[in-house]
C-alpha positions in Angstrom: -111.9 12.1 67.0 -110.5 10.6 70.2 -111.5 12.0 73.4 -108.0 12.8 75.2 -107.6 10.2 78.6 -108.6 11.5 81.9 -105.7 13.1 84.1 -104.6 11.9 87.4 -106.0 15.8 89.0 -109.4 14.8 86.6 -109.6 11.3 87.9 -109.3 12.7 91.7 -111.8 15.4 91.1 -114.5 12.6 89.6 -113.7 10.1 92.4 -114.0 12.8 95.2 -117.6 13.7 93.4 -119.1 10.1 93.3 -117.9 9.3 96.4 -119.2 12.6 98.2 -115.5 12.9 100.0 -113.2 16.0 99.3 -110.2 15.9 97.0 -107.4 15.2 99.2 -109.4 11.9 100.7 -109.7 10.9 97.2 -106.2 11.3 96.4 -104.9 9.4 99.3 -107.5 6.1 98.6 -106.2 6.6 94.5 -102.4 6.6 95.7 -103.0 4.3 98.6 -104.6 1.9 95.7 -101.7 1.9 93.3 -99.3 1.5 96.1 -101.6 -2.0 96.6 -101.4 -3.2 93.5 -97.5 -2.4 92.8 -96.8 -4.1 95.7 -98.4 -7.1 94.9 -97.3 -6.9 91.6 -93.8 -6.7 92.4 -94.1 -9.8 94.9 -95.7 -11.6 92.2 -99.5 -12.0 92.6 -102.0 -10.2 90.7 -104.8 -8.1 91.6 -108.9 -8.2 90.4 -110.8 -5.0 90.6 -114.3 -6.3 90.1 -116.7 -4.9 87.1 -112.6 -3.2 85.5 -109.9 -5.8 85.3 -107.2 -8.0 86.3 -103.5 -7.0 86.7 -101.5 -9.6 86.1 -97.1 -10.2 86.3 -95.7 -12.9 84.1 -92.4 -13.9 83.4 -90.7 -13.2 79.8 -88.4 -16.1 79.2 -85.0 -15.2 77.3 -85.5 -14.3 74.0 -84.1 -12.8 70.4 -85.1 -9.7 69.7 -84.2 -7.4 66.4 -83.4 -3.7 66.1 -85.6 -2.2 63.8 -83.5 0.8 62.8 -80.3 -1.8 61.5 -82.2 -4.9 61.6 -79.0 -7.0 64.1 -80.5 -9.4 66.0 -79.5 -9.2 70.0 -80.4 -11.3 73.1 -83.1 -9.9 75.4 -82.6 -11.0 79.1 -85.7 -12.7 80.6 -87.7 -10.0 82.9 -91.1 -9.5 84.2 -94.2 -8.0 83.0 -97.1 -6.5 83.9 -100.4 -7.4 82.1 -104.0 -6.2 82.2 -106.7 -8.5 81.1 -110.0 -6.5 80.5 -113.2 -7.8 82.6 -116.3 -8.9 80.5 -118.6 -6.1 82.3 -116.4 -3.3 80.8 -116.4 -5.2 77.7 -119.4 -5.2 77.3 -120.4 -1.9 78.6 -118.4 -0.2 76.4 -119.7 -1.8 73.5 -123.2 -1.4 74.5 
């Protein structure tokens, strides 16, 4: 059985525990980090957290898409994406 993902309040009680800081310290550094990499996102760069990932935005070019429920092919506007490419270390540490 899957383990249910950790919860934001979860994530900010670990990080305040390994860091030896209390919880509201934590919470600012996790918000002030997603602020960071939405930001840079959103201008178009992309972010590495060492040892995690990389977060990446692309572009989607135009493209034909299909509703499943009545099968009608439609036009989808091109838009923008953001992607997460797994590091090796993680990889590999969760395989181990």
């Amino acid at each position: 059985m899957t383990k249910k993902p950790m919860t934001k309040t979860q994530l900010i009680a670990a990080l305040s525990e390994a860091t030896e800081s209390d919880k509201a310290t934590a919470k600012r550094n996790l918000e002030a980090l997603e602020k960071i990499v939405t930001e840079e996102l959103q201008s178009g760069g992309a972010v590495t957290l060492p040892g995690l990932g990389k977060f990446i935005c692309r572009d989607r070019p135009e493209r034909m898409v299909r509703n499943p429920a009545t099968g009608e092919q439609m036009k989808k506007d091109a838009d923008r994406v953001a992607k997460v490419t797994i590091a090796k270390a993680l990889k590999d540490a969760v395989n181990a």
